[in-house]
Structures are given as structure tokens and as C-alpha cells.
C-alpha positions as CSV (number, residue, x, y, z in Angstrom):
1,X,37.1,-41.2,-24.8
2,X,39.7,-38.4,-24.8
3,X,40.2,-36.3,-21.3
4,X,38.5,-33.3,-23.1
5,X,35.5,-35.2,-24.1
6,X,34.6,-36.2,-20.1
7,X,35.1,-33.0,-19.3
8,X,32.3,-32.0,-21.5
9,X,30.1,-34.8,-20.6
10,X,30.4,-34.0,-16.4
11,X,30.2,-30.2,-17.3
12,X,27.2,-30.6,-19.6
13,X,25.5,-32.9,-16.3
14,X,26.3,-30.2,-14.2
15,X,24.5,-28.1,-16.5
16,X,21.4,-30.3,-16.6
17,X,21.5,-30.3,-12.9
18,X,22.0,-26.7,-12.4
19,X,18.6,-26.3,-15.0
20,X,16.2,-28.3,-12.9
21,X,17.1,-26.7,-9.5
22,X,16.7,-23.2,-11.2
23,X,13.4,-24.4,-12.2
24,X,12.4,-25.7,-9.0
25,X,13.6,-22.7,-7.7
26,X,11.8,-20.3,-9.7
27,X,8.4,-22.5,-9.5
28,X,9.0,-21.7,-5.4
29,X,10.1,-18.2,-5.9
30,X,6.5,-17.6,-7.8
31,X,4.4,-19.4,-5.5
32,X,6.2,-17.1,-2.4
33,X,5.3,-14.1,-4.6
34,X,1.8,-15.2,-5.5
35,X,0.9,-16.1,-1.7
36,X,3.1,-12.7,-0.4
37,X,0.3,-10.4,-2.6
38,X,-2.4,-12.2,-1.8
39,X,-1.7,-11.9,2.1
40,X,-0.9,-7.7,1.3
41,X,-3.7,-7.2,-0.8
42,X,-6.1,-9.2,2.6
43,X,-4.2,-7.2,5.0
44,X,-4.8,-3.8,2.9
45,X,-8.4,-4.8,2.2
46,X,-8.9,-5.2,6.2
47,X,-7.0,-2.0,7.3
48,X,-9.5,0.1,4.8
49,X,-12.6,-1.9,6.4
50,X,-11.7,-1.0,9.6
51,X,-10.3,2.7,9.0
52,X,-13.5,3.9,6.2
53,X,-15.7,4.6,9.6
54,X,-13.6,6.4,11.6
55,X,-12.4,8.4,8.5
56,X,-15.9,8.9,7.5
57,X,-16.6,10.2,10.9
58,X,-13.9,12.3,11.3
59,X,-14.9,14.2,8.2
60,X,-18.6,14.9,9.7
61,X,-17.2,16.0,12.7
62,X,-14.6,18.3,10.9
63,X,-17.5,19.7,8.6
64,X,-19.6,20.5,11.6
65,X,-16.6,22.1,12.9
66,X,-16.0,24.1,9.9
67,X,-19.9,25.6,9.7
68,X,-19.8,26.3,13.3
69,X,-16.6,28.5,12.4
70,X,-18.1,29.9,9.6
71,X,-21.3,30.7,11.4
72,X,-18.8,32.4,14.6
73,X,-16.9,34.5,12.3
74,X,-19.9,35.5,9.8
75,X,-21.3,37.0,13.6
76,X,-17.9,38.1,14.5
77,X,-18.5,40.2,11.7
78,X,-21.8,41.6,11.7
79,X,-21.3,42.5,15.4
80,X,-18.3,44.7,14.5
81,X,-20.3,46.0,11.7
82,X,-22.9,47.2,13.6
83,X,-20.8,48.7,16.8
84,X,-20.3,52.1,15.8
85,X,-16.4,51.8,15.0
86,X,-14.8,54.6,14.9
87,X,-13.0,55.7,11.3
């Protein structure tokens, strides 16, 4: 076998060896990924269970805010109407 010829055969090896460990690698790679969004989408998931309440409260409390405003300027107004301003 001529010089050329092994140095096909080891570089075609190399290549078979280089193939397996990029499939290994990938199988890992995918496995990392899978288990990385499984663990985001739990964590997300959580974070929304806990905040939903205090969100939803915060939005009564602001709404209650808001009439009570409402109500204070609609008086604001009707008291100014019915001082006797001057024109």
C-alpha cells in the first residue's frame, strides 16, 4: 500500500471518529436544551402563580383609587359651579 493510500485510510478513521463524537455531542447538546426549557418554562409558570394575585389586587386597589378621584374632582366641580364665581 502506497504512502498516499494510508494516508487516506487514517484520515478517513479520523473521520469516522470525528462523526460519532459530533453525534454524541449533538444527542447531549439536545437533551441540555430540552431539560434548559423545560426548567424556564417551570420557573415562568411559578413566577406568574405567585405574581397573578398581587397583580390582580393591585388593579382593584388602583380602580378604587381611580373612582374615588373621579368622584373628588366631579365635586371639585360642582362646588366651583355653584360658588358664585365671578366672570
Amino acid at each position: 500500500m502506497s504512502r498516499l493510500e494510508q494516508q487516506i485510510n487514517t484520515v478517513q478513521q479520523q473521520l469516522k471518529t470525528l462523526r460519532s463524537q459530533a453525534r454524541k455531542a449533538r444527542g447531549h447538546a439536545q437533551r441540555r436544551l430540552t431539560r434548559l426549557e423545560r426548567r424556564t418554562r417551570v420557573t415562568l409558570e411559578r413566577a406568574l402563580r405567585q405574581a397573578e394575585p398581587t397583580v390582580r389586587r393591585a388593579m382593584v386597589e388602583a380602580t378604587a383609587i381611580a373612582r374615588g378621584l373621579r368622584a373628588g374632582v366631579k365635586a371639585g366641580v360642582t362646588a366651583y359651579r355653584a360658588s358664585g364665581r365671578k366672570r
